[in-house]
C-alpha positions in Angstrom: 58.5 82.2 151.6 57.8 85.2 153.8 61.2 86.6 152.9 60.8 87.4 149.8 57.7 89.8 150.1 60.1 91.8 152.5 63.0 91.8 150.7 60.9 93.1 147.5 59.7 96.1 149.9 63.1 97.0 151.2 64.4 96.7 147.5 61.4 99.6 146.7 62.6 101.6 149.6 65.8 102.5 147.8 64.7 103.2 144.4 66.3 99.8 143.2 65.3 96.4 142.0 66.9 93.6 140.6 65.2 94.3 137.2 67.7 97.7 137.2 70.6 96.0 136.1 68.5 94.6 132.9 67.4 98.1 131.9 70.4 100.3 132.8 71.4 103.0 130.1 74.8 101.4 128.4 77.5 103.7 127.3 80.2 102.1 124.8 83.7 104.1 125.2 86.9 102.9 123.6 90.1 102.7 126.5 91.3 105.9 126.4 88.5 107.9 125.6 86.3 109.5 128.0 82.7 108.4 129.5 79.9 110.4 131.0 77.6 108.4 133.0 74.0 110.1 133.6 72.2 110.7 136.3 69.2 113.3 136.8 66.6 114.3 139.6 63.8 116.8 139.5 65.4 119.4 142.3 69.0 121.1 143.4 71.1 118.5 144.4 74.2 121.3 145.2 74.0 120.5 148.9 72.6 116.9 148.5 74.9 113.9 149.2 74.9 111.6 146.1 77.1 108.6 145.7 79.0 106.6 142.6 79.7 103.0 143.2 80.8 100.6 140.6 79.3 96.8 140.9 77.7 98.0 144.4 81.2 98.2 146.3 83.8 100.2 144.5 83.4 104.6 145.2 84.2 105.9 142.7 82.9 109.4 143.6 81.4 111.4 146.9 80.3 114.3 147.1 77.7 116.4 149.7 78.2 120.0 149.3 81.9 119.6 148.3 83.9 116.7 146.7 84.5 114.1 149.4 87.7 111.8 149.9 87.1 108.0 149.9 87.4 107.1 146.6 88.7 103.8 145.2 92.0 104.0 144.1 90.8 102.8 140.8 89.2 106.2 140.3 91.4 108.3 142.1 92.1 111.8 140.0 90.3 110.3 136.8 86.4 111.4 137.6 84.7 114.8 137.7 81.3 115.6 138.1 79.5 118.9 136.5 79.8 121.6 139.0 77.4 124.3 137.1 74.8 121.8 136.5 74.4 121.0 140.3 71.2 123.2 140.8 69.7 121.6 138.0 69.9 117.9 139.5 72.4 116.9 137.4 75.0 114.3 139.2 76.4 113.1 136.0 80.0 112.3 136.0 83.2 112.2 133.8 85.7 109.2 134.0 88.7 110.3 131.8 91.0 107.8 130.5 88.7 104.9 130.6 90.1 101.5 131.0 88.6 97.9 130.2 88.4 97.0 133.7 86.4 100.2 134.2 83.6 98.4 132.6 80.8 97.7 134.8 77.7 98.6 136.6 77.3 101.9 138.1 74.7 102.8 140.7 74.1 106.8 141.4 72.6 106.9 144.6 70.7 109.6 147.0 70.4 108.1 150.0 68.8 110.9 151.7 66.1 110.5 148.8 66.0 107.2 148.5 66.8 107.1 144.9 69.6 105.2 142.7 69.8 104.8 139.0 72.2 102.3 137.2 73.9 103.2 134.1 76.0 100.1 132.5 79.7 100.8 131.3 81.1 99.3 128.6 84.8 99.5 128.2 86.1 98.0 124.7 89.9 97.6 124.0 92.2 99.8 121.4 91.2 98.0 118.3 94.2 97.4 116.0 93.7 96.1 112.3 97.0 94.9 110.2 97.3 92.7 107.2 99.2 89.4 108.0 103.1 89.5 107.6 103.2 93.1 108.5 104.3 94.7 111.4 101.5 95.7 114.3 102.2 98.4 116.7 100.2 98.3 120.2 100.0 100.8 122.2 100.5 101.7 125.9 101.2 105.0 127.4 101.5 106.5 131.3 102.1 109.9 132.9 105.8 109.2 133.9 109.4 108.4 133.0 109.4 104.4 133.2 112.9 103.8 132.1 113.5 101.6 135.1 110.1 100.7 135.6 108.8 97.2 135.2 106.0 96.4 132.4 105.2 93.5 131.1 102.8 92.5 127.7 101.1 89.8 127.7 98.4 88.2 125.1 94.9 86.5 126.6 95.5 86.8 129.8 98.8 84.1 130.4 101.3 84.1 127.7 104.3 86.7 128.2 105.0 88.8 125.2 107.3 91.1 126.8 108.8 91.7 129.7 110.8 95.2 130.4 113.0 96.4 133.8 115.7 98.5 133.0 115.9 96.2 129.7 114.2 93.5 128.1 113.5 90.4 130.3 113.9 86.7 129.7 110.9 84.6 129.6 108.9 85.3 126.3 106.2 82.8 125.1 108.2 80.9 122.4 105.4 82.2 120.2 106.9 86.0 120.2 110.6 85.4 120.5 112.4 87.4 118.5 109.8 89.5 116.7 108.7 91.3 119.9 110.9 95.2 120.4 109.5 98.2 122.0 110.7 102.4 121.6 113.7 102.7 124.1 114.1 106.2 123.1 110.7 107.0 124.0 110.8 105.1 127.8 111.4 108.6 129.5 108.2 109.9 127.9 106.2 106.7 129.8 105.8 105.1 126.6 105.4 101.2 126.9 104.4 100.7 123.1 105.8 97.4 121.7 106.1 96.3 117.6 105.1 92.5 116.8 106.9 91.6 113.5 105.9 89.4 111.2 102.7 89.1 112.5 100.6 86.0 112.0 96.7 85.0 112.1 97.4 82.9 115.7 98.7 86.9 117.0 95.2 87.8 117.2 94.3 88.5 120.7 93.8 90.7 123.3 97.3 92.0 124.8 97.5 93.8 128.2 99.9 96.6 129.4 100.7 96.2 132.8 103.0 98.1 135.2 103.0 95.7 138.9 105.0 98.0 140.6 103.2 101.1 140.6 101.2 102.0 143.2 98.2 103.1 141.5 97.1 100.0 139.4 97.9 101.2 135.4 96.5 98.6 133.0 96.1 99.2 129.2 94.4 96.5 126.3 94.9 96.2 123.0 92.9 93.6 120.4 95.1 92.8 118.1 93.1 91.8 115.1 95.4 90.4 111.8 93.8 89.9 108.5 94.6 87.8 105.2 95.1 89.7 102.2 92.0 89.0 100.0 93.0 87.4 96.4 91.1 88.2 93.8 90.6 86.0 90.5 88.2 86.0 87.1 86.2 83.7 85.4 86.3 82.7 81.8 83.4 85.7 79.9 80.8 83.5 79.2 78.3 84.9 76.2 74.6 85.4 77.0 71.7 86.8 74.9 72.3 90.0 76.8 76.2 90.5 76.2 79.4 88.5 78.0 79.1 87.7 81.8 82.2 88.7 84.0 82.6 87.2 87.2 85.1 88.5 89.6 85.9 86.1 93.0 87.8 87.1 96.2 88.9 84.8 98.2 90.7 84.2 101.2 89.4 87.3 103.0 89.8 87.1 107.0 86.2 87.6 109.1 85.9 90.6 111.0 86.5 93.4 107.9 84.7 95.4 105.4 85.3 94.3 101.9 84.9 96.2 98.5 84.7 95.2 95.5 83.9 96.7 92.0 84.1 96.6 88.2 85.8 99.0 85.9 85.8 99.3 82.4 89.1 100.4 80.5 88.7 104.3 80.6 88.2 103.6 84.5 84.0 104.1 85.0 82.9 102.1 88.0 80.3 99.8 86.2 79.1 98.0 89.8 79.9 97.8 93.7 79.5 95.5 96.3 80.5 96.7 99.9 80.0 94.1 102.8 81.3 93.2 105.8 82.8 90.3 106.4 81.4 87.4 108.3 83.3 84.2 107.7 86.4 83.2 104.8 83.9 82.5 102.1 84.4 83.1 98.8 82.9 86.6 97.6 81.4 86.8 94.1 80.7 90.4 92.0 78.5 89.8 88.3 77.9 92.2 85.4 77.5 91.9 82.0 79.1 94.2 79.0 78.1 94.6 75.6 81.4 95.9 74.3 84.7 95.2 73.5 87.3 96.6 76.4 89.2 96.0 79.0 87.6 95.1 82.3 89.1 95.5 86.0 87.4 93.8 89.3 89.3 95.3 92.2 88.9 94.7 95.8 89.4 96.6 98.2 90.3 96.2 102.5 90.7 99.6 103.7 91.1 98.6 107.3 94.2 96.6 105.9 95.4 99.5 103.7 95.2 96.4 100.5 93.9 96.7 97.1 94.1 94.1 94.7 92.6 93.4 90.9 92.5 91.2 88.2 91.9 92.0 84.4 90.2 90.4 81.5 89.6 91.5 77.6 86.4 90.8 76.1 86.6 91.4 72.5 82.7 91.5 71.2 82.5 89.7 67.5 81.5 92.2 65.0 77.6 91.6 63.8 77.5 89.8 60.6 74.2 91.8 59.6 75.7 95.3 58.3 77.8 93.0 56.2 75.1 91.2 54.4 73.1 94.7 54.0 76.0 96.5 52.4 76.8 93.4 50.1 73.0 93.7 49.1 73.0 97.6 49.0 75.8 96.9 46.1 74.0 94.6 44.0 71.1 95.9 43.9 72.9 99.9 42.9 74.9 97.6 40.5 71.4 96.3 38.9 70.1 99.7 38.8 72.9 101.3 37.1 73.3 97.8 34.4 69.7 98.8 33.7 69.9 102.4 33.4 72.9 102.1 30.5 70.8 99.2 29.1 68.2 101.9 29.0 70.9 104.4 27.8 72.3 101.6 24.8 69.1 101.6 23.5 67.5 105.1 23.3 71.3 106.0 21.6 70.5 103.0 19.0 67.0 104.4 18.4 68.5 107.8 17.9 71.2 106.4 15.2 68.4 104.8 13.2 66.2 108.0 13.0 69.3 110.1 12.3 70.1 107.3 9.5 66.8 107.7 8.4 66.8 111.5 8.4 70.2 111.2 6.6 68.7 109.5 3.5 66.0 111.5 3.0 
C-alpha cells in the first residue's frame, strides 16, 4: 500500500499521469493524408532535447539542437518537425502519409524539463462506397516499380483476396475467385490497386495492402463499404378534408448512407425534402398533401452510391359541384327576369293599342 503514494510522486515528476491518456488531444486523419500532432511550451526549445514516442516505446522522432538518428523504422523519412517555430516552443510534428497502424498514443517529452504531453492519433481507413453488383476499385500505391514484387490483399485480417509475384498467385478465398484483377500496366508505377467485380453485401470489409518483402514495412487499408440500391414505391392518394395525401416509401436502403428523398409536382417544383442518414434497412416514409390535379414524382436519392430512383402517381382533383349549381341558378333566375320584363313589355304594347283604338274613333 506504500507503493502507490510513490509511484503517484514519480508519475508527477515527469509531467504524466495515467489520467493523460483519458484527456489527450485526438486528431482524426484519413490513410494517406497528413497529421500534425501538437505540442507547446512557454520558452525556446531550439537547443532543447524533446522526444516523440508512440505507445511509450516506438521513436518516432529525436531531436536536441539538430535532428537525431534513432528513429523507428515505422517513421523513418515520413515525420518533420517545424524548424521556424523552434524559438517559439513549438515541437509539433508532421507525419506524412499516415497509415492505420500509425494510430496510437503519442507522448512529446522534455526530459530535461520534466514535461510530456499526449496527443491520441487516430488513423481511419480509405473509405470506399459502391452500390451492390457494381464494380469497387481499392486502392494501394508505393514509391517504386513492384512488377516483381510480392503483394498480397487480403479482407479482415485472414482471408486472401489476392496474391501477386511476378503474376497472380494461387490461393484466393473461394469468396473472390474470379472477380478479383488488378492494373498490370500500372505495376511499374508501384501501383497495387485491385477491382472486385460484382461486388456483393458479404464484400464489405476492411482489405489490407501488404508488401512482406520490403524492408521498410508498407501497409495500406481500405473499408470497403457496399450498399443496396433503395426502391422506391407509392401509396394509393387517399382524400382528406385538406386535399389528397401522397405517400412515397423507400425501402431496402443499406445502413451506413445519407438518403434523400423529395416530392415534385409535374412542372418539376420541389414540394418537400427529407435528408437523413441512414441507420438501419427500415423502411423510409415522405407525406404531403396536394390540392390539384398533376402529376406527382417522389424521388430518392443516394449520392454516395451515385443512384437515383422515383416513382410517379396522377391525382386528378374532381371538379366542385358548387359553380355548377350557381350558374344553373344565375340562368333561371336572368330567364325569370327577362319572362317578366316582356310580360311587362306585352302589356304596356296592349295598353297602347287600346288608347290608340280609342284615339282612332274619336
Amino acid at each position: 500500500m506504500q507503493l502507490l503514494p510513490l509511484s503517484l510522486c514519480l508519475l508527477t515528476l515527469t509531467g504524466s499521469t495515467f489520467s493523460d491518456v483519458n484527456v489527450a488531444e485526438i486528431i482524426r486523419v484519413t490513410e494517406g493524408d497528413e497529421a500534425t500532432l501538437p505540442c507547446f511550451i512557454n520558452k525556446s526549445i531550439e537547443f532543447e532535447r524533446f522526444e516523440w514516442k508512440k505507445d511509450r516505446k516506438k521513436k518516432v522522432s529525436l531531436y536536441e539542437g539538430v535532428q537525431l538518428s534513432g528513429q523507428d523504422d515505422q517513421f523513418r523519412g515520413r515525420v518533420s518537425h517545424f524548424d521556424d517555430e523552434l524559438k517559439n516552443g513549438d515541437a509539433s510534428i508532421t507525419i506524412s502519409d499516415t497509415k492505420v497502424s500509425d494510430s496510437g498514443f503519442y507522448t512529446c517529452n522534455f526530459p530535461n524539463l520534466h514535461q510530456t504531453f499526449t496527443v491520441r492519433l487516430v488513423v481511419g481507413p480509405v473509405i470506399v462506397r459502391v452500390k451492390e453488383g457494381d464494380n469497387g476499385i481499392l486502392p494501394c500505391k508505393i514509391n517504386k516499380d513492384i512488377s516483381f514484387e510480392l503483394f498480397e490483399w487480403i479482407k479482415d485480417g485472414k482471408k486472401d483476396v489476392y496474391l501477386h509475384e511476378g503474376k497472380p498467385l494461387s490461393g484466393q478465398d473461394e469468396e473472390f475467385k474470379g472477380r478479383v484483377s488488378h492494373f498490370d500496366h500500372k505495376l511499374k508505377n508501384g501501383d497495387a490497386s485491385i477491382t472486385i467485380s460484382d461486388t456483393k453485401v458479404s464484400d464489405i470489409g476492411d482489405y489490407t495492402c501488404d508488401f512482406p518483402d520490403l524492408k521498410t514495412k508498407q501497409t495500406s487499408t481500405v473499408r470497403l463499404v457496399v450498399g443496396k440500391a433503395a426502391k422506391v414505391s407509392i401509396l394509393k392518394p387517399e382524400q382528406t378534408e385538406d386535399g389528397f395525401l401522397l405517400q412515397c416509401l423507400v425501402s431496402d436502403v443499406s445502413p451506413g448512407f445519407k438518403l434523400n428523398i423529395s416530392w415534385f409536382d409535374g412542372s418539376g417544383n420541389k414540394l418537400i425534402e427529407q435528408k437523413s442518414n441512414t441507420e438501419s434497412e427500415k423502411l423510409h416514409i415522405l407525406q404531403t398533401t396536394v390540392k390539384k390535379s398533376d402529376t406527382y414524382r417522389c424521388v430518392a436519392t443516394m449520392e454516395e452510391l451515385s443512384h437515383q430512383v422515383h416513382s410517379e402517381v396522377h391525382v386528378q382533383i374532381p371538379e366542385s359541384k358548387i359553380p355548377l349549381i350557381v350558374g344553373l341558378v344565375c340562368l333561371a333566375v336572368m330567364a325569370l327576369i327577362i319572362v317578366a320584363w316582356a310580360g311587362v313589355i306585352y302589356k304596356n304594347r296592349k295598353k297602347m293599342k287600346r288608347k290608340f283604338n280609342v284615339f282612332s274613333s274619336l
